[in-house]
Gaussian input, Z-matrix of N, CA and C with variables (Angstrom, degrees):
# hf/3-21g

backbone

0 1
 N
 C     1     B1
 C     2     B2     1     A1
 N     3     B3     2     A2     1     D1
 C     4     B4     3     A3     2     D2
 C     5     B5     4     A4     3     D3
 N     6     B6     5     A5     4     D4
 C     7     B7     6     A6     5     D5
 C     8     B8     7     A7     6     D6
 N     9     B9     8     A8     7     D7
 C    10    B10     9     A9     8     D8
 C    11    B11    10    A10     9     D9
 N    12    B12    11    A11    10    D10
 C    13    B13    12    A12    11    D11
 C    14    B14    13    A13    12    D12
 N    15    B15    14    A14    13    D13
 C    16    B16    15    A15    14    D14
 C    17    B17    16    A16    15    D15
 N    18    B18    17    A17    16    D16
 C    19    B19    18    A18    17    D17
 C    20    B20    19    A19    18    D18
 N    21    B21    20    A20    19    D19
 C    22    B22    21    A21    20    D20
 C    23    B23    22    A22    21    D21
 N    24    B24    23    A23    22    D22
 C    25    B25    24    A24    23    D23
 C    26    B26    25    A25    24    D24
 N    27    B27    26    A26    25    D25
 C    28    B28    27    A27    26    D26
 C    29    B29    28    A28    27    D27
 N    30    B30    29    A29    28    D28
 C    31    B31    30    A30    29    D29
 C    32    B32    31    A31    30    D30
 N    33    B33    32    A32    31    D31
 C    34    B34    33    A33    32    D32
 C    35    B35    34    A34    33    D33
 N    36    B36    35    A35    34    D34
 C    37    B37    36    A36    35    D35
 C    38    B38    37    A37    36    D36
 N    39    B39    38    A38    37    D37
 C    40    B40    39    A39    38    D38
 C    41    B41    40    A40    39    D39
 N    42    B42    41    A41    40    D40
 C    43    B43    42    A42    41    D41
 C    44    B44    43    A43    42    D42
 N    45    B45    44    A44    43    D43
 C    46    B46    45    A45    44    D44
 C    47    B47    46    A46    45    D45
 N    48    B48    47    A47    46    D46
 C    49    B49    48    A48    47    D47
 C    50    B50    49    A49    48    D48
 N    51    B51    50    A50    49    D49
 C    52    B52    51    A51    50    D50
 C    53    B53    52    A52    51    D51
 N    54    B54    53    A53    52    D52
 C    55    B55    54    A54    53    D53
 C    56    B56    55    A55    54    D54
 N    57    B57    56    A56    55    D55
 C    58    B58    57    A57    56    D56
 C    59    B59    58    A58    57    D57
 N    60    B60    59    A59    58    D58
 C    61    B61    60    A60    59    D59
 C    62    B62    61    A61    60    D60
 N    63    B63    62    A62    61    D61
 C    64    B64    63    A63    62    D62
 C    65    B65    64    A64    63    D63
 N    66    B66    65    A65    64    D64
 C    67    B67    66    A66    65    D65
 C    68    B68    67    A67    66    D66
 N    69    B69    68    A68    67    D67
 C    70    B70    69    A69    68    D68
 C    71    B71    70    A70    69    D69
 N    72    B72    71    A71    70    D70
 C    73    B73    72    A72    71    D71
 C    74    B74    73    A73    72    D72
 N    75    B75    74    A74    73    D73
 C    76    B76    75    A75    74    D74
 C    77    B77    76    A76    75    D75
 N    78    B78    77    A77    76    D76
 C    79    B79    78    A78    77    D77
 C    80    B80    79    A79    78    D78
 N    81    B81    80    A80    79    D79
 C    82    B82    81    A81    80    D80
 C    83    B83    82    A82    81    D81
 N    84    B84    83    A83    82    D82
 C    85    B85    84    A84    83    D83
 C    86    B86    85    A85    84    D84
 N    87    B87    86    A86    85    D85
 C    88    B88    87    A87    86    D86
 C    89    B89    88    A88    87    D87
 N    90    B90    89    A89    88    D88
 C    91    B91    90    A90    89    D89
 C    92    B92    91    A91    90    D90
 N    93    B93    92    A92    91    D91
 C    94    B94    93    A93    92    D92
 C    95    B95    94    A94    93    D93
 N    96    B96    95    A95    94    D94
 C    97    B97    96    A96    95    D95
 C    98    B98    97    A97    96    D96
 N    99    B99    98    A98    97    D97
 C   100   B100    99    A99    98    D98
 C   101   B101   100   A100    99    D99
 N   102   B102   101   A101   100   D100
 C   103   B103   102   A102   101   D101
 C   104   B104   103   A103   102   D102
 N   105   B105   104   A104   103   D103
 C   106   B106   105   A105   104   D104
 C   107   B107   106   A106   105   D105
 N   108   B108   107   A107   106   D106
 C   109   B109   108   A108   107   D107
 C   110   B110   109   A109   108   D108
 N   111   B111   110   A110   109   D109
 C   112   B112   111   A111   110   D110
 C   113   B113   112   A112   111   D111
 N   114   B114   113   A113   112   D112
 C   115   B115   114   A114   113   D113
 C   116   B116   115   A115   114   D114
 N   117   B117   116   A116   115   D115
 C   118   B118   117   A117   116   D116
 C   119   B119   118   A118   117   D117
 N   120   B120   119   A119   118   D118
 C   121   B121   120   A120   119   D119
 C   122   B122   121   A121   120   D120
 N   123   B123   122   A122   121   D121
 C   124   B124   123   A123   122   D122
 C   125   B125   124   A124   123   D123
 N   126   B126   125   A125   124   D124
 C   127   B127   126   A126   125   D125
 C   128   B128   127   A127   126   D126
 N   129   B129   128   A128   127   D127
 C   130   B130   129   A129   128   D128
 C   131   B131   130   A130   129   D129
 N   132   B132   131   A131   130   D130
 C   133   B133   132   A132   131   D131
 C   134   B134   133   A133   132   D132
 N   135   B135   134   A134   133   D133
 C   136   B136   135   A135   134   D134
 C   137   B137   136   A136   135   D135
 N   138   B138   137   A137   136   D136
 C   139   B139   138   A138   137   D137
 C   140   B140   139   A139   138   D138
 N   141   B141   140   A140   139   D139
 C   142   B142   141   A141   140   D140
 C   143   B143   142   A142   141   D141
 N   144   B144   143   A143   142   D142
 C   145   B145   144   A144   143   D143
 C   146   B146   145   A145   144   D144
 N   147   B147   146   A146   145   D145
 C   148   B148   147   A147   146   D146
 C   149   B149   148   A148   147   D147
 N   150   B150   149   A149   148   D148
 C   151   B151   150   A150   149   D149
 C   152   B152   151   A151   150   D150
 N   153   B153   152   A152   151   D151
 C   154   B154   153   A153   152   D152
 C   155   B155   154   A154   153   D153
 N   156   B156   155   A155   154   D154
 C   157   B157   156   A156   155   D155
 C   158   B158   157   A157   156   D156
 N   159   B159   158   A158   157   D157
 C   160   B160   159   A159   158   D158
 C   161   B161   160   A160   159   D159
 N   162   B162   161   A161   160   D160
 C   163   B163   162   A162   161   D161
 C   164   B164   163   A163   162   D162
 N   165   B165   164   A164   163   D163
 C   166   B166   165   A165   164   D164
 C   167   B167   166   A166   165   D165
 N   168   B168   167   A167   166   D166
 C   169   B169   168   A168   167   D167
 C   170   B170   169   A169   168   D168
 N   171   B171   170   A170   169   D169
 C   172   B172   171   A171   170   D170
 C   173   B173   172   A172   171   D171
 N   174   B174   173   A173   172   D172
 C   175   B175   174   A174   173   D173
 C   176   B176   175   A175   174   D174
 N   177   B177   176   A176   175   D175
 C   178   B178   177   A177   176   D176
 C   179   B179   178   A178   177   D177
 N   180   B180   179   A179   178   D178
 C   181   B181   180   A180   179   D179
 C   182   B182   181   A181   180   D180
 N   183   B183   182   A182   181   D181
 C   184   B184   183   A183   182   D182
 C   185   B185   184   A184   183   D183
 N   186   B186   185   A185   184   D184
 C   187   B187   186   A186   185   D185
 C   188   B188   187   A187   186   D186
 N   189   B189   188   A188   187   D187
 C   190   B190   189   A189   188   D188
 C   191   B191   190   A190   189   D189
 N   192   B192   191   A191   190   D190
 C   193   B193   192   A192   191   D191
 C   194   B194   193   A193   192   D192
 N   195   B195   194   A194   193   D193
 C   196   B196   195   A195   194   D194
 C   197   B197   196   A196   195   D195
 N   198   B198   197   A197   196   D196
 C   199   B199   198   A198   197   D197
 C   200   B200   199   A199   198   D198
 N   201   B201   200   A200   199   D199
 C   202   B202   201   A201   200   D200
 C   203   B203   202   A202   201   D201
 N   204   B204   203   A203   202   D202
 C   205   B205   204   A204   203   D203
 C   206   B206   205   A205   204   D204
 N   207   B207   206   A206   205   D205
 C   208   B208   207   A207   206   D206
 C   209   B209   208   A208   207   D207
 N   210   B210   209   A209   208   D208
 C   211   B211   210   A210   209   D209
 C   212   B212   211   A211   210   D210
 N   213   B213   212   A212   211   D211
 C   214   B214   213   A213   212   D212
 C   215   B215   214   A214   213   D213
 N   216   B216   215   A215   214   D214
 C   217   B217   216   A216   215   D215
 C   218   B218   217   A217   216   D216
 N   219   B219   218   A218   217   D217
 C   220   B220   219   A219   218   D218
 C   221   B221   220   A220   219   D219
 N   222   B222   221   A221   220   D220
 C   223   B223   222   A222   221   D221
 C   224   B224   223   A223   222   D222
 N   225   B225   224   A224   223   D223
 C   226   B226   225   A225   224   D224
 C   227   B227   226   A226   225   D225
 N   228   B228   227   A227   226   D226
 C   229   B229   228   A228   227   D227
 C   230   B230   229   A229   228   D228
 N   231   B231   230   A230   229   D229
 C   232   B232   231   A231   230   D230
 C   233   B233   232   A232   231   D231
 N   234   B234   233   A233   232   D232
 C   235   B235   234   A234   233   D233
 C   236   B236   235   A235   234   D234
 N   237   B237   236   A236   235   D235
 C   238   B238   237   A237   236   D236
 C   239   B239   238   A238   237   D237
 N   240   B240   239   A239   238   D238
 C   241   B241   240   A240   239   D239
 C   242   B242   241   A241   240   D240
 N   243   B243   242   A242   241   D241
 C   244   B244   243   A243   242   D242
 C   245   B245   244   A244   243   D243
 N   246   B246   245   A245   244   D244
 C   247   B247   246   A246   245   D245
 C   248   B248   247   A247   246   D246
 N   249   B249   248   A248   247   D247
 C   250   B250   249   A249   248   D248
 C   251   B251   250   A250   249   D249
 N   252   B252   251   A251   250   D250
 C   253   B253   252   A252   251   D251
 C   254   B254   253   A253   252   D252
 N   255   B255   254   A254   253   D253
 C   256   B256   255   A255   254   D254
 C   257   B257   256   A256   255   D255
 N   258   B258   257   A257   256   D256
 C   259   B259   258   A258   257   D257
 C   260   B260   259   A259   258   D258
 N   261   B261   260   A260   259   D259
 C   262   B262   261   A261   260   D260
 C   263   B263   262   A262   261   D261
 N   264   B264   263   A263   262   D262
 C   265   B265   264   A264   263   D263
 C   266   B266   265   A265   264   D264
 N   267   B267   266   A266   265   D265
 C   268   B268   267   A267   266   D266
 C   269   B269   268   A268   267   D267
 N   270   B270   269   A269   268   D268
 C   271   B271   270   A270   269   D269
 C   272   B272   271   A271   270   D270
 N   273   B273   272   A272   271   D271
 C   274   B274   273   A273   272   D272
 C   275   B275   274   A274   273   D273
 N   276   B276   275   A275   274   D274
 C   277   B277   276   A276   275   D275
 C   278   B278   277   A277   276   D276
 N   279   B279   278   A278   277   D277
 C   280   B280   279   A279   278   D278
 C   281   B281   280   A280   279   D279
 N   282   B282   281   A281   280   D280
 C   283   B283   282   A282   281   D281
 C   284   B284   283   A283   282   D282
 N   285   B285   284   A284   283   D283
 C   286   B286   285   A285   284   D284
 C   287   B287   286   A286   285   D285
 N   288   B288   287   A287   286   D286
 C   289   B289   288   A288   287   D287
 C   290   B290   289   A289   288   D288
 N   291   B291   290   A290   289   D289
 C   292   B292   291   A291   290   D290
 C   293   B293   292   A292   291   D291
 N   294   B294   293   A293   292   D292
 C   295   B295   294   A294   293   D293
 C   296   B296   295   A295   294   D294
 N   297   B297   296   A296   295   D295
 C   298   B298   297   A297   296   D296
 C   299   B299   298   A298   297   D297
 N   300   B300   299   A299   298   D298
 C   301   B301   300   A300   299   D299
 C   302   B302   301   A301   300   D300
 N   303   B303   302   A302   301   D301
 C   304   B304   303   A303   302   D302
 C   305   B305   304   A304   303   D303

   B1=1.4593
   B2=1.5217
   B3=1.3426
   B4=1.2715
   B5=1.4385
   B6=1.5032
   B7=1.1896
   B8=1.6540
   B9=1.3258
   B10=2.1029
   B11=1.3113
   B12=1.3558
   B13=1.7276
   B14=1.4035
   B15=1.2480
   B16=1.5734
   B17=1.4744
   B18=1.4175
   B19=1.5540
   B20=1.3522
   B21=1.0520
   B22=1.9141
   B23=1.4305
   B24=1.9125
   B25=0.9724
   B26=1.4273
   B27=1.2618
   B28=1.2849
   B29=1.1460
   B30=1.7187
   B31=1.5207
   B32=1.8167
   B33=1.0976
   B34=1.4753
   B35=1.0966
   B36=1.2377
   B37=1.8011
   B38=1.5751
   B39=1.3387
   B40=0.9620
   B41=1.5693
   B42=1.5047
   B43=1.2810
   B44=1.3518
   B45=1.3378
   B46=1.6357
   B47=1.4168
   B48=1.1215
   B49=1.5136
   B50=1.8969
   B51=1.2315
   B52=1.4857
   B53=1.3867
   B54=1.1143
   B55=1.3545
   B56=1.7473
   B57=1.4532
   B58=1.0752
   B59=1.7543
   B60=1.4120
   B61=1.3047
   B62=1.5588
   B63=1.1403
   B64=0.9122
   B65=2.3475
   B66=1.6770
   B67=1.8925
   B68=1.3925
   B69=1.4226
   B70=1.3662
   B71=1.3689
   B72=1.5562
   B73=0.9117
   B74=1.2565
   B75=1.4739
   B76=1.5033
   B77=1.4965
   B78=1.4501
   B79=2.1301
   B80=1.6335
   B81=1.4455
   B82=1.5712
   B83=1.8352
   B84=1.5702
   B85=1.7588
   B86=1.6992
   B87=1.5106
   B88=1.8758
   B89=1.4461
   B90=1.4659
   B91=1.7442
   B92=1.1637
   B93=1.6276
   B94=1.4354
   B95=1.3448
   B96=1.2348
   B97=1.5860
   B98=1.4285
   B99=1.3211
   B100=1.6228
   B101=1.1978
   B102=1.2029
   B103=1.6126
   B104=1.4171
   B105=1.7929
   B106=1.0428
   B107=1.7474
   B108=1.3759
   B109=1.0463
   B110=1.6388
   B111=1.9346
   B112=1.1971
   B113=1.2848
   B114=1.0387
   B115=1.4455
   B116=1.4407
   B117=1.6982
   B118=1.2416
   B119=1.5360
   B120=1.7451
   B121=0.7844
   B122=2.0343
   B123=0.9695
   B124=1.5947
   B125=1.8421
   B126=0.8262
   B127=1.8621
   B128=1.3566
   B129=1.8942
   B130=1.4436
   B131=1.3362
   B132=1.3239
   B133=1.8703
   B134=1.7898
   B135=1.4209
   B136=1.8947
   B137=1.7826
   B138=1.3682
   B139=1.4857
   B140=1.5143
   B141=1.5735
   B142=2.0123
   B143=1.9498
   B144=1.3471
   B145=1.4087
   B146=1.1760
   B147=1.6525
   B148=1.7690
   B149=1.2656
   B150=1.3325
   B151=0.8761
   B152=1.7995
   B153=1.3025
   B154=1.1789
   B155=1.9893
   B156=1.4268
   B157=1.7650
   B158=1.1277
   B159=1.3928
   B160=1.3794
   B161=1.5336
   B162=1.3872
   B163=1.2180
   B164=1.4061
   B165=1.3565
   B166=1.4000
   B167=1.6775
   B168=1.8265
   B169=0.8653
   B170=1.7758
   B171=1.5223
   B172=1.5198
   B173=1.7985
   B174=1.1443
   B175=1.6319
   B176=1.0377
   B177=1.1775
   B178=1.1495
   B179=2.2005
   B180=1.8038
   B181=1.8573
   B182=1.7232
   B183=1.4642
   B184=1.4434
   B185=1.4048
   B186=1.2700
   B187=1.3906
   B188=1.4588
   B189=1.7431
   B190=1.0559
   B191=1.6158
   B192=1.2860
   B193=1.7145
   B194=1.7912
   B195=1.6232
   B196=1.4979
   B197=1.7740
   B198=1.7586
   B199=1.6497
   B200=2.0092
   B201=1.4649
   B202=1.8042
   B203=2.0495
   B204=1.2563
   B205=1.0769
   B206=1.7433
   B207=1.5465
   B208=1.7928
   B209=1.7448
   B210=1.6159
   B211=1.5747
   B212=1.9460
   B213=1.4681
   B214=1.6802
   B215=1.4356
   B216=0.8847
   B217=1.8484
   B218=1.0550
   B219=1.5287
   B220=1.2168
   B221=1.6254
   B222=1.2012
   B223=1.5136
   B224=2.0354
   B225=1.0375
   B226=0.8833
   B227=1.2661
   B228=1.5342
   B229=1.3279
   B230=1.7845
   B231=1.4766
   B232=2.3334
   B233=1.2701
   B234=1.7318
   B235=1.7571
   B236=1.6638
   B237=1.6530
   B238=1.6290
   B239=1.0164
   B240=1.5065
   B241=1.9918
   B242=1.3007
   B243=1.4074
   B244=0.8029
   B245=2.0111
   B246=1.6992
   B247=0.7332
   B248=1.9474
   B249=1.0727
   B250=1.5361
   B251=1.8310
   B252=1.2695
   B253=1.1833
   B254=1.4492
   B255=1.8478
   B256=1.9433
   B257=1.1334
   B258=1.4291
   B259=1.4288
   B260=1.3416
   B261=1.4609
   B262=1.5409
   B263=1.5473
   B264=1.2836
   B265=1.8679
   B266=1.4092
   B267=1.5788
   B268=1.2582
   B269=2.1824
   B270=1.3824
   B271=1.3980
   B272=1.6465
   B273=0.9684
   B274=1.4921
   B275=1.6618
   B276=1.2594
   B277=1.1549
   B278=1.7000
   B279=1.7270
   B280=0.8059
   B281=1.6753
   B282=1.2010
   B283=1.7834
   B284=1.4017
   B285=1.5171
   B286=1.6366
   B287=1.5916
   B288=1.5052
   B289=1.7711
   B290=1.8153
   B291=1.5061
   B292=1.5371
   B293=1.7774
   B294=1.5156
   B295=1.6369
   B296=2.1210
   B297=1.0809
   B298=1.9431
   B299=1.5361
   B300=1.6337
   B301=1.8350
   B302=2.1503
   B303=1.6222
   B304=1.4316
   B305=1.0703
   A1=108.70
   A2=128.89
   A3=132.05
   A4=132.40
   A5=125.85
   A6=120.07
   A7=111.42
   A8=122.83
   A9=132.73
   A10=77.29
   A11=112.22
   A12=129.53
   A13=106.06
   A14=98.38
   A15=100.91
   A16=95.79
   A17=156.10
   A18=142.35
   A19=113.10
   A20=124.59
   A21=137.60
   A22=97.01
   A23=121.95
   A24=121.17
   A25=122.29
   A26=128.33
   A27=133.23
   A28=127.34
   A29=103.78
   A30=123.82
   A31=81.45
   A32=132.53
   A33=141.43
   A34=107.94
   A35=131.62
   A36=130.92
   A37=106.82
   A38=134.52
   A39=119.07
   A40=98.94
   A41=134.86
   A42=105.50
   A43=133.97
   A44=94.07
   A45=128.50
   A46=102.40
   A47=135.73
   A48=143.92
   A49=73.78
   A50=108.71
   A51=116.30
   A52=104.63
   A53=126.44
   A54=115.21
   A55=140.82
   A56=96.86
   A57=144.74
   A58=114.21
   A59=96.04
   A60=119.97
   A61=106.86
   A62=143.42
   A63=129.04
   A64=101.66
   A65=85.54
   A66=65.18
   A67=128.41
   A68=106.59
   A69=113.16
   A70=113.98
   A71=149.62
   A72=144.78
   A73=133.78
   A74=150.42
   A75=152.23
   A76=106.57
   A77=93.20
   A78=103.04
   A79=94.91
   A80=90.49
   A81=95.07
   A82=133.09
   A83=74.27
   A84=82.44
   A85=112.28
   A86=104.76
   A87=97.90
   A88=116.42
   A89=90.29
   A90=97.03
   A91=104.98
   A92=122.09
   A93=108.02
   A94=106.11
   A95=137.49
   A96=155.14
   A97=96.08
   A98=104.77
   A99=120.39
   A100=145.41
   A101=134.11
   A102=101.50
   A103=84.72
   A104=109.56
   A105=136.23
   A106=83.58
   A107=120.53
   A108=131.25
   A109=115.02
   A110=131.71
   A111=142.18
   A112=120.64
   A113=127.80
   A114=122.56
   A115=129.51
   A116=102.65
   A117=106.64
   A118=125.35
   A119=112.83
   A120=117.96
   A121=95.85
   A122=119.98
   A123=147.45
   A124=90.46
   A125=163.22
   A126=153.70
   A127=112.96
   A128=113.74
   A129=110.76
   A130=98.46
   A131=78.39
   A132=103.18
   A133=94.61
   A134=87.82
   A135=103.78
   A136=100.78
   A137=94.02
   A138=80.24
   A139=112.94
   A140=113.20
   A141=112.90
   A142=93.75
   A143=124.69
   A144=136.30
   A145=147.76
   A146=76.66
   A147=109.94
   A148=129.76
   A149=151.76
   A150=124.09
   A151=123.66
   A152=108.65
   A153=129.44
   A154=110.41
   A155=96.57
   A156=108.27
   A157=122.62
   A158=117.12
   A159=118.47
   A160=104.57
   A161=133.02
   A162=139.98
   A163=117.09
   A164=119.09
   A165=126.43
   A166=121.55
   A167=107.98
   A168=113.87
   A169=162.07
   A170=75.69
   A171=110.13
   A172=87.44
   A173=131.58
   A174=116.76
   A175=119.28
   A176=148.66
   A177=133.59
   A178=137.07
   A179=73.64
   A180=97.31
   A181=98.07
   A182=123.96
   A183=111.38
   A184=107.41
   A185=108.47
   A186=113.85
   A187=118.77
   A188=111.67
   A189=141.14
   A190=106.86
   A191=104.02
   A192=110.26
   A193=114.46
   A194=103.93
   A195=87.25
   A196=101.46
   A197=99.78
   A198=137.76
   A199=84.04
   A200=89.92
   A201=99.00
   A202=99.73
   A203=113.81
   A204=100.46
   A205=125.66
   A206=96.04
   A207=104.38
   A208=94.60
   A209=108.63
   A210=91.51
   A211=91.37
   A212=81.39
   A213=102.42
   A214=115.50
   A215=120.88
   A216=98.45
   A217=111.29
   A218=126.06
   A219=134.39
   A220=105.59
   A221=120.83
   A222=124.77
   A223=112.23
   A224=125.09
   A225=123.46
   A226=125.37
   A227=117.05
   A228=132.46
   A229=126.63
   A230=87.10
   A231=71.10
   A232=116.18
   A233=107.83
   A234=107.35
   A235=127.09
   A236=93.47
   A237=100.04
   A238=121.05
   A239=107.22
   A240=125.89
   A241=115.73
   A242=134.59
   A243=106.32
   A244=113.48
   A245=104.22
   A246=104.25
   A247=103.46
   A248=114.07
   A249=109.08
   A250=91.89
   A251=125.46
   A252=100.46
   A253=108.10
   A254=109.05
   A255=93.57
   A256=89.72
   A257=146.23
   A258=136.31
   A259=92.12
   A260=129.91
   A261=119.56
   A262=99.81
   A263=110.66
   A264=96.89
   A265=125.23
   A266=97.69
   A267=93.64
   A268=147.94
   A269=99.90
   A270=84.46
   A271=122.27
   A272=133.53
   A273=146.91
   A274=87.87
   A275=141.13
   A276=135.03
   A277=133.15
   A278=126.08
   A279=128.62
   A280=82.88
   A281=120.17
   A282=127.43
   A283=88.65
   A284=130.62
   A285=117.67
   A286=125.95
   A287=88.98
   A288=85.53
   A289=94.25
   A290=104.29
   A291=99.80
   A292=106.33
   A293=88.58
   A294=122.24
   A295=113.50
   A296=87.54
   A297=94.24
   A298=108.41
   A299=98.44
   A300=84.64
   A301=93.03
   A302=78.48
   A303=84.69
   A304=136.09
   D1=120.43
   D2=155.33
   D3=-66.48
   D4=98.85
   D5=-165.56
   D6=-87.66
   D7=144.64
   D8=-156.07
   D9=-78.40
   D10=158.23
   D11=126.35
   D12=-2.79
   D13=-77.50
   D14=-139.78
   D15=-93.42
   D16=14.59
   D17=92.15
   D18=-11.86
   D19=-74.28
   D20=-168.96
   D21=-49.10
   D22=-53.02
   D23=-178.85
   D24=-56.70
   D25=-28.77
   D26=169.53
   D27=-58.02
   D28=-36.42
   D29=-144.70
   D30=-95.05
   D31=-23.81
   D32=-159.36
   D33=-111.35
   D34=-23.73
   D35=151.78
   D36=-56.36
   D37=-20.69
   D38=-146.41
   D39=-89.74
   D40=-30.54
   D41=169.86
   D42=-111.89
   D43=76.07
   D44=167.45
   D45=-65.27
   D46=-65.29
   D47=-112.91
   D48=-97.32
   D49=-57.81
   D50=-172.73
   D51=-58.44
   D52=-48.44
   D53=162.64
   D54=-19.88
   D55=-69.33
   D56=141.19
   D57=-2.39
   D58=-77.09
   D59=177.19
   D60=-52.95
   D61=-22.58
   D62=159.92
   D63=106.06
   D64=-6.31
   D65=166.24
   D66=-71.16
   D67=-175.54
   D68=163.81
   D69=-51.31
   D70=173.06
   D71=135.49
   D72=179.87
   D73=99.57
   D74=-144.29
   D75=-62.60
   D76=151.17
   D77=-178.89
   D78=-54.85
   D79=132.96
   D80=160.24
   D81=-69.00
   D82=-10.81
   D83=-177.16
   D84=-95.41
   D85=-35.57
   D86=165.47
   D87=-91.81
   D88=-54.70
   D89=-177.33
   D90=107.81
   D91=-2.00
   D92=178.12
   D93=-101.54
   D94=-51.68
   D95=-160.88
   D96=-68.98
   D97=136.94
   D98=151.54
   D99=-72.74
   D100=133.35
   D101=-163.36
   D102=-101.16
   D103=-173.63
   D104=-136.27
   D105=-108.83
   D106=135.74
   D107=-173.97
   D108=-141.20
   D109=122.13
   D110=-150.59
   D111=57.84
   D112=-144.81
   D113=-162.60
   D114=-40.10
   D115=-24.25
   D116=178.86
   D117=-105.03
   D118=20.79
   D119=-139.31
   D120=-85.54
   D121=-33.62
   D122=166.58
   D123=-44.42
   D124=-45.17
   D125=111.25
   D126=29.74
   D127=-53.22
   D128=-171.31
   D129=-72.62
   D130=151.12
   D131=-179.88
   D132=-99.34
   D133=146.02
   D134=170.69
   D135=-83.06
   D136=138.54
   D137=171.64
   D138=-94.29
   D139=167.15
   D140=-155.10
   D141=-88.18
   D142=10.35
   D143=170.08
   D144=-66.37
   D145=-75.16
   D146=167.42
   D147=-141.86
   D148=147.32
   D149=-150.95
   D150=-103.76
   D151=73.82
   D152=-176.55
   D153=-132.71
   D154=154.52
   D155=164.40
   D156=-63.00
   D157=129.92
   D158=-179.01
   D159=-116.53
   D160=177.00
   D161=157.75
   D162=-66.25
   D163=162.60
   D164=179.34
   D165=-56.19
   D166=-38.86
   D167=157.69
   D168=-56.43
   D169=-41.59
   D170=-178.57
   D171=-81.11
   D172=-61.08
   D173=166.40
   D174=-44.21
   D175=-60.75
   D176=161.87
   D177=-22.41
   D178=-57.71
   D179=167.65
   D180=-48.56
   D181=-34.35
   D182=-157.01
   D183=-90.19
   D184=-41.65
   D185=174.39
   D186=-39.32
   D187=-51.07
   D188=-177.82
   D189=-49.19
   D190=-78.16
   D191=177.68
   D192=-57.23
   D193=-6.40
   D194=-163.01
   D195=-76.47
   D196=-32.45
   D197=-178.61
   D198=-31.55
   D199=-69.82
   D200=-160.18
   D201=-78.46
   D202=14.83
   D203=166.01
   D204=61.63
   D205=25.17
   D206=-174.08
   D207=-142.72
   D208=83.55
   D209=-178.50
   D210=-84.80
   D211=-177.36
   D212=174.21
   D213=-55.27
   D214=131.60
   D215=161.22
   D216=-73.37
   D217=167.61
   D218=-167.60
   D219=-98.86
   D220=-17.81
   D221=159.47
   D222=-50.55
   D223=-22.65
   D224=-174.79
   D225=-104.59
   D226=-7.54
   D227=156.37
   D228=-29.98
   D229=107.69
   D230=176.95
   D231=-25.42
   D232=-61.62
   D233=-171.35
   D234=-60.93
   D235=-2.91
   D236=176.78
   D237=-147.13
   D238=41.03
   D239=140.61
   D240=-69.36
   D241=-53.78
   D242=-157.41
   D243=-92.03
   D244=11.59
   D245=175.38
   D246=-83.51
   D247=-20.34
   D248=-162.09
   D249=-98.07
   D250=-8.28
   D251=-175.83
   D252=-95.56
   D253=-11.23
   D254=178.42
   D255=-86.34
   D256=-11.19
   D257=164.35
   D258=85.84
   D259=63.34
   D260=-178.11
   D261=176.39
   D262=129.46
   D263=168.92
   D264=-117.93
   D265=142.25
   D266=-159.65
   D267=-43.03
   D268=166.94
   D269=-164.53
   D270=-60.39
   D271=-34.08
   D272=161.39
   D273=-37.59
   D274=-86.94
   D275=-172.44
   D276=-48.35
   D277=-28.14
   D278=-134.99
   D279=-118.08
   D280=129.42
   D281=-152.63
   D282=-107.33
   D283=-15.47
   D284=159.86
   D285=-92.84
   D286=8.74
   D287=-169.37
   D288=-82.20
   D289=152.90
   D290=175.73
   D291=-111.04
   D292=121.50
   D293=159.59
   D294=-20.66
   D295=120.28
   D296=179.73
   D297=-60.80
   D298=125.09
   D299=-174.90
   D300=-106.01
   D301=141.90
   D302=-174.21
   D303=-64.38

């Protein structure tokens, strides 16, 4: 199954809220960098994509590619490999999957 943009985009808004919260937690877009957590947490940059925190870097990278007009796709995002490689998104998300009957 080939999942659109704007699936991924959904699937990649989603940890905002966790963000938010103030844990630890790596850019969704490399996966290596940490974001900025308590006082400094207002530092993360939104990325210009989707609407989640990115690292200092990976903002930067976007700015960069946006200049030459070739951003990343969002299929290629750390936080949304392993959604594109089972080729399926998950059940909480997927409005045809059917609900466990108890």
């Amino acid at each position: 199954m080939n999942i659109c943009e704007d699936k991924i985009k959904v699937f990649l808004d989603r940890p905002l809220p966790l963000q938010e919260s103030e844990q630890q937690i790596l850019c969704p877009r490399c996966g290596h960098n940490e974001l900025y957590t308590g006082n400094y947490f207002f530092l993360n940059p939104l990325s210009r994509y989707a609407h989640v925190y990115i690292c200092e870097k990976c903002w930067m990278d976007e700015a960069l590619q946006e200049i030459d007009r070739q951003p990343i796709p969002l299929r290629i995002w750390s936080a949304a490999l392993p959604l594109v490689f089972s080729g399926e998104l998950p059940s909480s998300m997927n409005p045809t999957a059917e609900e466990p009957h108890p």
